[in-house]
Backbone as a ProteinNet text record, in pm:
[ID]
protein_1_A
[PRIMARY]
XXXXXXXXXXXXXXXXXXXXXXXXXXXXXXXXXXXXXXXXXXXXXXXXXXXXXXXXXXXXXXXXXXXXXXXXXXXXXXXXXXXXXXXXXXXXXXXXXXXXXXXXXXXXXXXXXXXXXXXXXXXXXXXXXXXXXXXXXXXXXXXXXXXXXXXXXXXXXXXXXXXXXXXXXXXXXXXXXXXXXXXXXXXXXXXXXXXXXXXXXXXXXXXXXXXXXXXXXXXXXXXXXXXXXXXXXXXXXXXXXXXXXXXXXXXXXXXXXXXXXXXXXXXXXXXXXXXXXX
[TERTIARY]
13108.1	13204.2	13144.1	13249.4	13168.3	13158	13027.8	12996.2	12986.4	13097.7	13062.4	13134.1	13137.3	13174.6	13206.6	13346.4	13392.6	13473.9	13428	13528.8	13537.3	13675	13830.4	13741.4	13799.4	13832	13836.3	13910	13934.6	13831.3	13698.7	13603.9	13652.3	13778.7	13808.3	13697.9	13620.6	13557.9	13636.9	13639.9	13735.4	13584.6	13614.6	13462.3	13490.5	13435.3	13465.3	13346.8	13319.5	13222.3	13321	13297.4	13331.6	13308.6	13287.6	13220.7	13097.5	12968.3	12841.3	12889	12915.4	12902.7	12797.4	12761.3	12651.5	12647.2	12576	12570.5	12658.3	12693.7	12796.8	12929.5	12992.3	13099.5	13082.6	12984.7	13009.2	13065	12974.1	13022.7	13129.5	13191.2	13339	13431.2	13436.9	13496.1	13484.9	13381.4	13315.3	13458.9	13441	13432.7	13633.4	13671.6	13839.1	13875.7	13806.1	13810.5	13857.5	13739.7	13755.9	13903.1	14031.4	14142.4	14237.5	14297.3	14342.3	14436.2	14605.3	14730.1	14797	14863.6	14896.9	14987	14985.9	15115.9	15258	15295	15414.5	15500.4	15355	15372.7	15384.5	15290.9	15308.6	15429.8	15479.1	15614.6	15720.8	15719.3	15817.7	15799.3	15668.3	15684.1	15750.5	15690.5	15785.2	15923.1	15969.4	16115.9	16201.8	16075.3	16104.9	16074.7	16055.2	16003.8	16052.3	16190.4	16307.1	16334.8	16322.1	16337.7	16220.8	16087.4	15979.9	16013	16035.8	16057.8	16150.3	16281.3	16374.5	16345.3	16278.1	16190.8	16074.1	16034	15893.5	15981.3	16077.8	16129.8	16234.8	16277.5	16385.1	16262.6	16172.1	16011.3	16007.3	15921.2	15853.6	15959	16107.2	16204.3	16123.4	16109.4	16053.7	15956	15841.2	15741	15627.2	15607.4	15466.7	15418	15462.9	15400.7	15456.2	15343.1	15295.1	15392.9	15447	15513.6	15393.4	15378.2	15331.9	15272.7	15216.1	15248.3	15085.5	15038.4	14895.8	14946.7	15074.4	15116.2	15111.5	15141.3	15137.2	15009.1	14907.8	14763.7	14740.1	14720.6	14682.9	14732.6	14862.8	14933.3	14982.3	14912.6	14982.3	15054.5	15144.4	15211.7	15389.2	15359	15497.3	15521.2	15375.8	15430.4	15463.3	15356.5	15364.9	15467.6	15576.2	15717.1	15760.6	15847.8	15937.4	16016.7	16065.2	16153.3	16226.9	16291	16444.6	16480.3	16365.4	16360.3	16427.6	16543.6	16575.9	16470.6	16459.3	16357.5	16431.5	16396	16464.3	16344.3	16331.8	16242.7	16277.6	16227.9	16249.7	16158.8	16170.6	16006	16075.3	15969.3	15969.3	15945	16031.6	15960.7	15946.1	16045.5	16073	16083.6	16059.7	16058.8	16132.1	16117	16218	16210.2	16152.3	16130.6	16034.4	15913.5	15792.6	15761.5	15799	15758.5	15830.3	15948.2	16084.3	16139.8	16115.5	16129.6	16022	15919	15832.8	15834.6	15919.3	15904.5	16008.5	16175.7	16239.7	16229.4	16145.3	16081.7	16004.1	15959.2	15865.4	15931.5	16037.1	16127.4	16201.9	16127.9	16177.9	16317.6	16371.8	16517.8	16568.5	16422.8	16500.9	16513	16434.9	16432.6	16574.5	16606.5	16709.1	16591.7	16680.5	16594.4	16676.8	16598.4	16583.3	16547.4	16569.3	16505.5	16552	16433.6	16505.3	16431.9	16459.5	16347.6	16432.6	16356	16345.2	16406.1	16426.7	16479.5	16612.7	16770.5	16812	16803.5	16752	16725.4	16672.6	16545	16488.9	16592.7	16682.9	16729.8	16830.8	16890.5	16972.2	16909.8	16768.9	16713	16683.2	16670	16675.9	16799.4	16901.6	17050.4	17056.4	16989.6	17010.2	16969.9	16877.8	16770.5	16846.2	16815.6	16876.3	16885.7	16755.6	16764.5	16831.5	16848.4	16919.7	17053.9	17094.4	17167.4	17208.8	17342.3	17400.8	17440.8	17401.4	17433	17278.3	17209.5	17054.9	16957.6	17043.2	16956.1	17071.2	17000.5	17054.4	16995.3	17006.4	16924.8	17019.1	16929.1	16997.9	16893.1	16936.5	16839	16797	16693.8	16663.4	16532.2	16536.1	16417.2	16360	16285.8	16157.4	16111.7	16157.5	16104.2	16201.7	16341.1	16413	16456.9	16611.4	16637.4	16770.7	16763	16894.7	16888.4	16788.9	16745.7	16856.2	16908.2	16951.7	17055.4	17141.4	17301.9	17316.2	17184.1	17186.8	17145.6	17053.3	16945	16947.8	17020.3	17028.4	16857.3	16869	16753.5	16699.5	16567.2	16504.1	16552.2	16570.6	16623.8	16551.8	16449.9	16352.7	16258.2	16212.7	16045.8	15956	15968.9	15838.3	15901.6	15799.3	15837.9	15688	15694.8	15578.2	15612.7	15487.9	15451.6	15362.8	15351.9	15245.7	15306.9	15179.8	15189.1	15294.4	15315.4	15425.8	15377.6	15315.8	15282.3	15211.6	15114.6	15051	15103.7	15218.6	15342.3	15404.4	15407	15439.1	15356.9	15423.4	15335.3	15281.7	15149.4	15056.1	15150.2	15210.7	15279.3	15397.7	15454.5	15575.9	15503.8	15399.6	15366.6	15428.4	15368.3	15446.7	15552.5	15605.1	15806	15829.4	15743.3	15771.2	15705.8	15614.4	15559.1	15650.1	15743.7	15809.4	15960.3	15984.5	16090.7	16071.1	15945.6	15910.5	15907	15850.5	15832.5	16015.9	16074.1	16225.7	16303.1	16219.9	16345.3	16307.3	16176.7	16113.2	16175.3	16191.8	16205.1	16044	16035	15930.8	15819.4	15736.4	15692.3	15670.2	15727.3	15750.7	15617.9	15606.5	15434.3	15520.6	15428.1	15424.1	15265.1	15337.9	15223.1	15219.6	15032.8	15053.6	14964.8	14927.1	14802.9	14869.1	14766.2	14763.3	14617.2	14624.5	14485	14379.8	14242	14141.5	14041.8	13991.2	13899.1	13797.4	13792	13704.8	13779	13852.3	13926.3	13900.6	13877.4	13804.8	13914	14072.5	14187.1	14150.9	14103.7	14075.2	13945.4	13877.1	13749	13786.7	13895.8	13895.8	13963.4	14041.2	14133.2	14088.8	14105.4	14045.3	14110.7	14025.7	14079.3	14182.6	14275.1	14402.8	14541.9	14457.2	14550	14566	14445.4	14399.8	14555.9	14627.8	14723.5	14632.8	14599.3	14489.8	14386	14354.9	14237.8	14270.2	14213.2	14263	14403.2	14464.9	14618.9	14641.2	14647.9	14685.4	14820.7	14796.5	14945.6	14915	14992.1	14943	15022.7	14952.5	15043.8	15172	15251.3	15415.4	15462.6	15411.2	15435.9	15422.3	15431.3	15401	15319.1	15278.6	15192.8	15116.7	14985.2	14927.7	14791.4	14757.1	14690.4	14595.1	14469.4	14353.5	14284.1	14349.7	14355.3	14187.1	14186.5	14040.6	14111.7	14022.1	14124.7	14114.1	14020.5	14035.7	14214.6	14192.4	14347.7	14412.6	14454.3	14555.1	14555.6	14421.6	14457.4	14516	14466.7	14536.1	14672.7	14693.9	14885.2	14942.3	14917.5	14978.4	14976.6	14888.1	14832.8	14971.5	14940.7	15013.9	15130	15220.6	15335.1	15398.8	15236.4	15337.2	15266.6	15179.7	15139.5	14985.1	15038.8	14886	14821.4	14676.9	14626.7	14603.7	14682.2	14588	14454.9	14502.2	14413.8	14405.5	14294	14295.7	14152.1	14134.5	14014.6	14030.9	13912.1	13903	13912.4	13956.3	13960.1	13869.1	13738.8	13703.8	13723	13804	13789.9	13741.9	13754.9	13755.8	13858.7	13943.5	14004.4	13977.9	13954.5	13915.1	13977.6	13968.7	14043.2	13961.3	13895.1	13782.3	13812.8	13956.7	14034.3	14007.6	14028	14039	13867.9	13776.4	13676	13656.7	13739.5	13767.9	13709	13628.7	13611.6	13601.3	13652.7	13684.7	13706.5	13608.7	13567.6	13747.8	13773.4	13864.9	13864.6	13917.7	13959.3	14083.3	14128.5	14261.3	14192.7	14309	14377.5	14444.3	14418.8	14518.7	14500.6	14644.1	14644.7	14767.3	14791	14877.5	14933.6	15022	15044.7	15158.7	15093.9	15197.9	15300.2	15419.5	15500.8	15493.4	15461.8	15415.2	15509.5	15529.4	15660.4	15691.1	15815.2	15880	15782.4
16161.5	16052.8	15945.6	15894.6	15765.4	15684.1	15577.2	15446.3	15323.5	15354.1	15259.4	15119.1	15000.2	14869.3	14787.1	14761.8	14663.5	14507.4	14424.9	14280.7	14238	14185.5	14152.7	13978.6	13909	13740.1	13682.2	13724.5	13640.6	13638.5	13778.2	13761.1	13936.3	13989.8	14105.7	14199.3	14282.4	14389.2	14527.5	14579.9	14765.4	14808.9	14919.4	14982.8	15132.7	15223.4	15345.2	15400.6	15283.2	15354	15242.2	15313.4	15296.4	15205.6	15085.2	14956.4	15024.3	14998.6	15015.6	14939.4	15018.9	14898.8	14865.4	14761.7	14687.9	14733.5	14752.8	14796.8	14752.1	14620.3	14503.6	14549.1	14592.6	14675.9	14800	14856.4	15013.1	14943.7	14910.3	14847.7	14808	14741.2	14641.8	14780.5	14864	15030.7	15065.8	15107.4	15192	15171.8	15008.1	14935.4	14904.9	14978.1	14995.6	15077.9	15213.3	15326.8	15336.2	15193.3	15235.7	15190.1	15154.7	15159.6	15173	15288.6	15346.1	15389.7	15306.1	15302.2	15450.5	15454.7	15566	15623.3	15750.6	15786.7	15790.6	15760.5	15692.8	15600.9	15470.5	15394.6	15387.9	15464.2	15486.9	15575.4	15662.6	15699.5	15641.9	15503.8	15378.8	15296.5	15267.4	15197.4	15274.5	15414.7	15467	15436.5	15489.9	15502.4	15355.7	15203.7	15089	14982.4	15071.9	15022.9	14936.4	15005.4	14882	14764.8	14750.7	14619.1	14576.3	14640.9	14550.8	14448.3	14511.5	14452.8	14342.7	14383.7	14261.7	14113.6	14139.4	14088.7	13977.4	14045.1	13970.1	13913.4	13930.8	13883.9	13739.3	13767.1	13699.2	13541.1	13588	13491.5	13433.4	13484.9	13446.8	13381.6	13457.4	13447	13454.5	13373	13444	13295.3	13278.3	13214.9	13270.6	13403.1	13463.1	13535.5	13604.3	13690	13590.9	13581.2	13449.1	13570.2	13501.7	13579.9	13622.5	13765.4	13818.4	13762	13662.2	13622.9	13691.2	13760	13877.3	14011.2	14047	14141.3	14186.6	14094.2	14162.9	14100.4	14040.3	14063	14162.9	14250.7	14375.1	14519.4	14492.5	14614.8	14576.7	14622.3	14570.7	14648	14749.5	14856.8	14772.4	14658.7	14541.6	14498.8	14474.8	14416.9	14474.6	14595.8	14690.3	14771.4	14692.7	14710.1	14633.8	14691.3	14600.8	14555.9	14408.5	14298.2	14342.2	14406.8	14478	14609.2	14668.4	14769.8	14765.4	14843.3	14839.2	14889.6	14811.6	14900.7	14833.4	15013.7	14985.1	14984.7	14920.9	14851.1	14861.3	14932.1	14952.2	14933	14835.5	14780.1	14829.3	14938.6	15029.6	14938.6	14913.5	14797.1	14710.2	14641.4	14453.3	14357.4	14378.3	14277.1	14158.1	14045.8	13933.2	13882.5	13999.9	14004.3	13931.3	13943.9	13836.9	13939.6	14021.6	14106.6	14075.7	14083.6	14093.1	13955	13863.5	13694.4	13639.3	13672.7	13581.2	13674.3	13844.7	13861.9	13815.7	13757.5	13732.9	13525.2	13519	13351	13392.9	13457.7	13486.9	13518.1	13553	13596.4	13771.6	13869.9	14019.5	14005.1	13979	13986.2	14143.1	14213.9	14306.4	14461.6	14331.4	14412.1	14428.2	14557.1	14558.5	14614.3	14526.1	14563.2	14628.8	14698.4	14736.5	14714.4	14669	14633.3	14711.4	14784.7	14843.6	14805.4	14786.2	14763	14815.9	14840	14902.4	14836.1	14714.7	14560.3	14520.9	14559.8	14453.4	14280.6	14286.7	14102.1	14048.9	14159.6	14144.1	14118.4	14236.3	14270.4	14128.2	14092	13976.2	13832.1	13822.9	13755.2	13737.1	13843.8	13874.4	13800.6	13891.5	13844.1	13685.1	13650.9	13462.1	13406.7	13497.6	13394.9	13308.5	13207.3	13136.7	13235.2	13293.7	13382.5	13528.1	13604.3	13677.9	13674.2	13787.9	13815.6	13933.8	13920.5	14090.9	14165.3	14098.8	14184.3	14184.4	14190.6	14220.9	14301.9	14265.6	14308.5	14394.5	14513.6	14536.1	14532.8	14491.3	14493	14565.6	14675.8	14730.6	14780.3	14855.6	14895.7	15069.7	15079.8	15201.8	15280	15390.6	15431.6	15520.7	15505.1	15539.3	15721.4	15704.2	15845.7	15976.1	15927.3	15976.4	15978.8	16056.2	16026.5	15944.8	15878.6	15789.6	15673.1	15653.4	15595.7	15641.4	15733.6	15859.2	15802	15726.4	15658.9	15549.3	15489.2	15329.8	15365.3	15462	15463.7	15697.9	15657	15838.7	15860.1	15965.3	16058.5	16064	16018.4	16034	15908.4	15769	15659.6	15568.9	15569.8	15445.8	15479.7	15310.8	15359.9	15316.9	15224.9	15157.8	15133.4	15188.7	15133.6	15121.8	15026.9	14973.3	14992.4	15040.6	15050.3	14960.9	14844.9	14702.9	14697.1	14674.8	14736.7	14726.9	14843	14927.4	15041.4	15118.3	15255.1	15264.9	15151.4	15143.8	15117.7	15078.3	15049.5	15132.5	15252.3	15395.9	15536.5	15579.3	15662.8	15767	15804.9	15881.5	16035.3	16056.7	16188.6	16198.9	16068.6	16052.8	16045.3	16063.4	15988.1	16052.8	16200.2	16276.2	16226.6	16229.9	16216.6	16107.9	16015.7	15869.9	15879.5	15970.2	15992.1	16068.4	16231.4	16289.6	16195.6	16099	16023.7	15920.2	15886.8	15786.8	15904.7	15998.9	16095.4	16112.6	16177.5	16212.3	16126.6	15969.1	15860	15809.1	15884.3	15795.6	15903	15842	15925	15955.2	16130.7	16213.5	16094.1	16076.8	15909.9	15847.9	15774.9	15689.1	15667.6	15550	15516.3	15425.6	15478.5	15424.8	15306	15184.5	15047.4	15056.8	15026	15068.4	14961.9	14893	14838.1	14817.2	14827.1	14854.6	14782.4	14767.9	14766.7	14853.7	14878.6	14940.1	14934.2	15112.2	15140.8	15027.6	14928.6	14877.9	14744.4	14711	14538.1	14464.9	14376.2	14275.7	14245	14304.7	14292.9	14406.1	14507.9	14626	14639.2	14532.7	14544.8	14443	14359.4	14232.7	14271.8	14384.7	14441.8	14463.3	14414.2	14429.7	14578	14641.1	14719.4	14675.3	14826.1	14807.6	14808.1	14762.9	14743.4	14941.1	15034	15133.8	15250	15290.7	15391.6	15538.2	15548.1	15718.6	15623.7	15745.7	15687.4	15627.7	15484.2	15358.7	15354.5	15348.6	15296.2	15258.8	15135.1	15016.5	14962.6	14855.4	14761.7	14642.1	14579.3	14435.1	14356	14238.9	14183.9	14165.1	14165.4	14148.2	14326.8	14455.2	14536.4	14623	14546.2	14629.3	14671.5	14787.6	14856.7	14896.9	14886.3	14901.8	15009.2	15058.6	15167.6	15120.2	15204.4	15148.2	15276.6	15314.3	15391.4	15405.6	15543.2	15510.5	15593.7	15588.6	15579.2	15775.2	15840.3	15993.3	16046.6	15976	16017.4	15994.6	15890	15855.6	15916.7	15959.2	16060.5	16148.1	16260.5	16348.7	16357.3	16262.8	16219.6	16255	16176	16151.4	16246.9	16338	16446.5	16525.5	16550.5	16689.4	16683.4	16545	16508.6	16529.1	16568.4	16643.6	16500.3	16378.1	16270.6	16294.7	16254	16235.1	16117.4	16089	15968.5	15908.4	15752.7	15678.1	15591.8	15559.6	15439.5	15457.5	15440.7	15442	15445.5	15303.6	15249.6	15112.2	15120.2	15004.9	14817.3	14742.8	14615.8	14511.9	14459.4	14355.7	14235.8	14183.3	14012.2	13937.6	13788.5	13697.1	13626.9	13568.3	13550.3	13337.2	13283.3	13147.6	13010.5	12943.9	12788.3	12716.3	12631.9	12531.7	12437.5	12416.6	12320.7	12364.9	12475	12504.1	12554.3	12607.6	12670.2	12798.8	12861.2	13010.1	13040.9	13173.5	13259	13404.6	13476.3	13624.7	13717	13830.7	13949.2	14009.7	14088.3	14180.9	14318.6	14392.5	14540.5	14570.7	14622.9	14697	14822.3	14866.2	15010.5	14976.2	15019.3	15017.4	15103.2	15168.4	15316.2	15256.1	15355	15347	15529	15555.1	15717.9	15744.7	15809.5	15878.5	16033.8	16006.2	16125.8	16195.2	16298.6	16348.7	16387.8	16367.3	16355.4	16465	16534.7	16641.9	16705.2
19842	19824.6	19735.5	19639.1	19597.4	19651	19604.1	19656.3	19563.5	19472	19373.4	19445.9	19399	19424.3	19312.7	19324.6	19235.6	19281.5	19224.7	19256.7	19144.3	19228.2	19133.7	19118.3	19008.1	19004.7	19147	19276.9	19368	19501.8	19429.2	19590	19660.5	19581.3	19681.1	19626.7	19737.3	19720	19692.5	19592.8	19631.8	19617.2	19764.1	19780.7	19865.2	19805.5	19857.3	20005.1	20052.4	20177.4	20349.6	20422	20545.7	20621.8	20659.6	20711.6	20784.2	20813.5	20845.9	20965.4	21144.1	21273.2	21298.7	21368	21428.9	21563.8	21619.4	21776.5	21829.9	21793.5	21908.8	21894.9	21753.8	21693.2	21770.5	21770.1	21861.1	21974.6	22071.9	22184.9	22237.5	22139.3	22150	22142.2	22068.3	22021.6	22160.5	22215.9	22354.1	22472.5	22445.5	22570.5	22569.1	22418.1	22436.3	22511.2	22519.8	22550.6	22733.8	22827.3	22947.5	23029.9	22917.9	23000.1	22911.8	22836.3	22746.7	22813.1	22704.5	22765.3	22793.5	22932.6	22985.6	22864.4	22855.2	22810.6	22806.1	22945.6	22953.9	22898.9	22889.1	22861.6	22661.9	22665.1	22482.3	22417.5	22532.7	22494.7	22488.4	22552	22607.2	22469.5	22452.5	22302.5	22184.9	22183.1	22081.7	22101.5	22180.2	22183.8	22175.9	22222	22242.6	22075.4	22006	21892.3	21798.1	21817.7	21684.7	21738.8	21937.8	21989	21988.4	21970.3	21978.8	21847.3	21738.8	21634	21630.1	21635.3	21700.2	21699.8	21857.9	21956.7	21845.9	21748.8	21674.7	21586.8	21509.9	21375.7	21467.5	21602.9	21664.5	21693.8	21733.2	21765.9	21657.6	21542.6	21426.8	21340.4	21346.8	21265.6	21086	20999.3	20872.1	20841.4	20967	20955.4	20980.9	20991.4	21040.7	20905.6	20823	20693.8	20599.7	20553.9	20436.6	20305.1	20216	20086.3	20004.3	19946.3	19905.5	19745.7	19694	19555.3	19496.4	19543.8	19548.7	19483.3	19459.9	19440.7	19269.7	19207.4	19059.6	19021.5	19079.4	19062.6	19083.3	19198.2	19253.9	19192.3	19177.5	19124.2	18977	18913	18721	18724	18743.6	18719.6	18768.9	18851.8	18851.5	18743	18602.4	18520.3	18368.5	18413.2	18287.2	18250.6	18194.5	18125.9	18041.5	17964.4	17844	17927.5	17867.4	17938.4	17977	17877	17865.2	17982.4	17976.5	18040.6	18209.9	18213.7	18427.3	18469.5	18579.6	18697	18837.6	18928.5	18996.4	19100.6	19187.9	19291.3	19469.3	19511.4	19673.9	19759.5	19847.7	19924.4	20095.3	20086.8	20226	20334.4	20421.5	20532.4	20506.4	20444.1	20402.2	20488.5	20617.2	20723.7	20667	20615.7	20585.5	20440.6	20348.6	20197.2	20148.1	20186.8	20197.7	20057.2	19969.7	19854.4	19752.7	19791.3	19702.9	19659.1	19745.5	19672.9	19614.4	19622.6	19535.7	19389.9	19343.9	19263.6	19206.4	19267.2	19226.7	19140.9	19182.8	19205.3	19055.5	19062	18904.5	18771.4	18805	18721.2	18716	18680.9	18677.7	18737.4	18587.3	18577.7	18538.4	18507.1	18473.9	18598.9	18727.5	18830.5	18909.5	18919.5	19065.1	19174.1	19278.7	19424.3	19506	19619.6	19717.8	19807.8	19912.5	20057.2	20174.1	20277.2	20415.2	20485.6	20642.1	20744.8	20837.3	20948.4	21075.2	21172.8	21136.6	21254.4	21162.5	21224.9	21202.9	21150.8	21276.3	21273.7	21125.1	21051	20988.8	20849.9	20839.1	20724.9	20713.4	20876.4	20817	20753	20799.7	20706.6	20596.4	20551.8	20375	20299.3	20400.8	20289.7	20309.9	20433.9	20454.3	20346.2	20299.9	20172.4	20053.1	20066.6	19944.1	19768.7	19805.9	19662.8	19676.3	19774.5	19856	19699.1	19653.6	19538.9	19509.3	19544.6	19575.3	19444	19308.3	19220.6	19120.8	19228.9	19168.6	19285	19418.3	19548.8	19601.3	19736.8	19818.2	19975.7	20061.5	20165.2	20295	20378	20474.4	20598.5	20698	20790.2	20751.8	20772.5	20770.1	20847.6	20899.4	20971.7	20891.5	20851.8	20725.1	20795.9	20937.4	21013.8	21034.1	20953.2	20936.8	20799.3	20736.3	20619.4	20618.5	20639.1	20666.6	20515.9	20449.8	20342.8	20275.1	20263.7	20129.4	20166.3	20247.2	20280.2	20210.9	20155.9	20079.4	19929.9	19905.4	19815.7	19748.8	19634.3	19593.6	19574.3	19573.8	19629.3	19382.6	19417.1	19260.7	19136.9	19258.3	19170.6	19136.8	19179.2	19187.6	19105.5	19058.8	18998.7	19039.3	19142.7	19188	19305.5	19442.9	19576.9	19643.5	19775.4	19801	19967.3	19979.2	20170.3	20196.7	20235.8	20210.7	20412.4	20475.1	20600.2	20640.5	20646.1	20751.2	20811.7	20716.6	20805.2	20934.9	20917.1	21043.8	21161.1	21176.5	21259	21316.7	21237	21260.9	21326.8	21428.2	21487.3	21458.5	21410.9	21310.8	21311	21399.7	21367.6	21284.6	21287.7	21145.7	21052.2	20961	20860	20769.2	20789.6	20681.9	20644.3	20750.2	20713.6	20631.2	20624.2	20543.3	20415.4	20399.2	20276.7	20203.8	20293	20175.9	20143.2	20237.2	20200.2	20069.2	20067.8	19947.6	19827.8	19813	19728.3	19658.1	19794.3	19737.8	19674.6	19673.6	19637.9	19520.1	19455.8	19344	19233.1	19094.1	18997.7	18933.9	18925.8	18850.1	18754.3	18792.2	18742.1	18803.5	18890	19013.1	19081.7	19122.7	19159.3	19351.5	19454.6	19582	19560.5	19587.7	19569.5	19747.4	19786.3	19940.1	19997.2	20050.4	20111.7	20283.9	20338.7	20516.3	20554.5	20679.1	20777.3	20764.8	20747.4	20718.2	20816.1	20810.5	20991.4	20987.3	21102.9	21154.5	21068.8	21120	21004.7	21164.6	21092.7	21244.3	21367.9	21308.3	21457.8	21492.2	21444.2	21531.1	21605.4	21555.6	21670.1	21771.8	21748.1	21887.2	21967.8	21990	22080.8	22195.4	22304.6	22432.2	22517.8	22628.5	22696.2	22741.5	22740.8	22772.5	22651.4	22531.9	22424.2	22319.8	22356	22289.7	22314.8	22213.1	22269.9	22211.9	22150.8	22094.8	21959.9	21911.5	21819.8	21724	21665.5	21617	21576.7	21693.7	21723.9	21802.4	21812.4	21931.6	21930.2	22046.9	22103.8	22087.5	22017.4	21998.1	22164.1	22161.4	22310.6	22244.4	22163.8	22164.7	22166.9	22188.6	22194.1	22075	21926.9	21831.6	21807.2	21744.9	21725.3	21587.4	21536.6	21421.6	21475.9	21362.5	21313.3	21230.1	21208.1	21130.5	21063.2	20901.9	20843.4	20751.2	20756.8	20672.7	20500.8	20405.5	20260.2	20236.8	20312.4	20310.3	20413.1	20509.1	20576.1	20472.3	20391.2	20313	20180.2	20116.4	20034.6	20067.4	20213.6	20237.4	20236.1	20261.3	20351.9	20235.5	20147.5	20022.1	19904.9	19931.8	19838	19877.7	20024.2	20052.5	20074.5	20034.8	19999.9	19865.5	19806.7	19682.6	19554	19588	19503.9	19431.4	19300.7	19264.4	19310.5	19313.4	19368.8	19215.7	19208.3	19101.2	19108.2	19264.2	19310.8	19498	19535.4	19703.6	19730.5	19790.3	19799.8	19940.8	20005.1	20062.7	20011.6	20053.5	20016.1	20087.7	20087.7	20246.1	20091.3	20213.4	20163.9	20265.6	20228.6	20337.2	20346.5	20500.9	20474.1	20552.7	20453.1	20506.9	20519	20631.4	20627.1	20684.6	20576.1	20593.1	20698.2	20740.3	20766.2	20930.7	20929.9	21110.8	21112.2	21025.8	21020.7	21085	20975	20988.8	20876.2	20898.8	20791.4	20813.1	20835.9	20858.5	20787.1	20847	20726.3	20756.1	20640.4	20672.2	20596	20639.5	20546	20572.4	20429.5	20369.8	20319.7	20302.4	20228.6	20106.5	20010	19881.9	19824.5	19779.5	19690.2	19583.5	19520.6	19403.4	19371.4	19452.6	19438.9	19382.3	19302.6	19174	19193	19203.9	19204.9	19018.2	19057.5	18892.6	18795	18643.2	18583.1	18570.2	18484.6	18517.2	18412.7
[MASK]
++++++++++++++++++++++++++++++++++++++++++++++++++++++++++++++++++++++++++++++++++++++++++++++++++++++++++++++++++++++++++++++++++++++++++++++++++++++++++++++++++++++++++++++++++++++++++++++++++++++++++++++++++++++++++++++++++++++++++++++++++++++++++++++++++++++++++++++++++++++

């Protein structure tokens, strides 16, 4: 595997090796293990999942995920087009468009959008948005674990769609299904923009017993659920969905507020997967 290391202008590391634990990190791991949620109970979240969501967007309403304005730093492939040029744009799991308004805020006029999420509640927040614009946007519900997408969105229309955490949300045995759904909806070309949670990201080491549903996939206390992907699963996923890999690498930043005196390591996932042209 490589181990090369690169940073961006802002401090982000992309690094192809695995976080190195400290004994205290094993430990904290060990010590999830001795009350690991019944199955019952993890079958109850599945099946309880679109109200967990609900439930968080009805709470947070569209004050908890900061708007994405990191995005056409990270991914040039938002900007690498002629003005003129349509592109059509679908952000997998838009929770309350924390992706899709700050690109509309920038300008890409020559973007049409797409938005689906999993939560009602969520999607009616979108259309609330002051920038919310029905002859440039469409926003609806959709379960990414099914194909119900294909009722809003024809199958090979898109050129750019983005999984910016969601998957981890999703229970490791759908993945497939959400990978060949992104595949079927992109046109021959078509690039999936992805970043997620990464094995050993410091919410996955603070998780106390009790929170563990199988191996790094937990319950947060509002019931939702995230995953802690390492960047070989996600090649695989994505490979055998039929994608070339452009990009898929670890991210540690920091994430800091002098103000409260926080400074916290973190890790992501970011890929860039290419459906291959005709």
């Amino acid at each position: 595997m490589e181990t090369d290391t690169e940073v961006d202008g802002n401090g982000d590391i992309f690094i192809h090796r695995l976080k190195e634990l400290t004994d205290d990190e094993k430990l904290r791991l060990e010590q999830q293990n001795s009350r690991i949620i019944p199955e019952a109970k993890a079958a109850k979240l599945e099946r309880e999942a679109r109200r967990h969501w609900d439930i968080f967007y009805k709470r947070n309403e569209t004050k908890f995920f900061r708007d994405r304005h990191w995005t056409t730093r990270e991914f040039q492939e938002l900007i690498n087009f002629e003005p003129d040029q349509r592109i059509v744009f679908l952000e997998l799991g838009c929770g309350v468009g924390n992706m899709i308004f700050p690109l509309v805020e920038e300008g890409f006029t020559n973007f049409y959008f797409y938005a689906c999420d999993f939560s009602p509640r969520a999607v009616e927040f979108v259309k609330s948005n002051k920038l919310y614009d029905e002859n440039r946007m469409k926003a609806f519900c959709a379960d990414l674990t099914t194909d119900d997408l294909f009722e809003n969105v024809q199958e090979e229309s898109v050129d750019l769609a983005s999984l910016i955490f969601v998957l981890s949300a999703i229970h490791p045995s759908m993945w497939s299904q959400v990978a060949k759904v992104a595949f079927k909806v992109l046109k021959p070309g078509g690039v999936v923009l992805f970043r997620d949670y990464g094995r050993y990201d410091m919410a996955q080491l603070r998780f106390k017993p009790g929170h563990k549903i199988s191996e790094n996939f937990y319950m947060r206390q509002d019931g939702t659920r995230s995953y802690y992907f390492t960047e070989d699963e996600l090649a695989k996923l994505f490979t055998e969905a039929g994608f070339e890999i452009i990009m898929n690498t670890y991210v540690q930043r920091r994430t800091v507020n002098f103000k409260e005196g926080i400074d916290v390591p973190r890790i992501f996932v970011q890929g860039k997967y290419k459906k291959p042209a005709n």
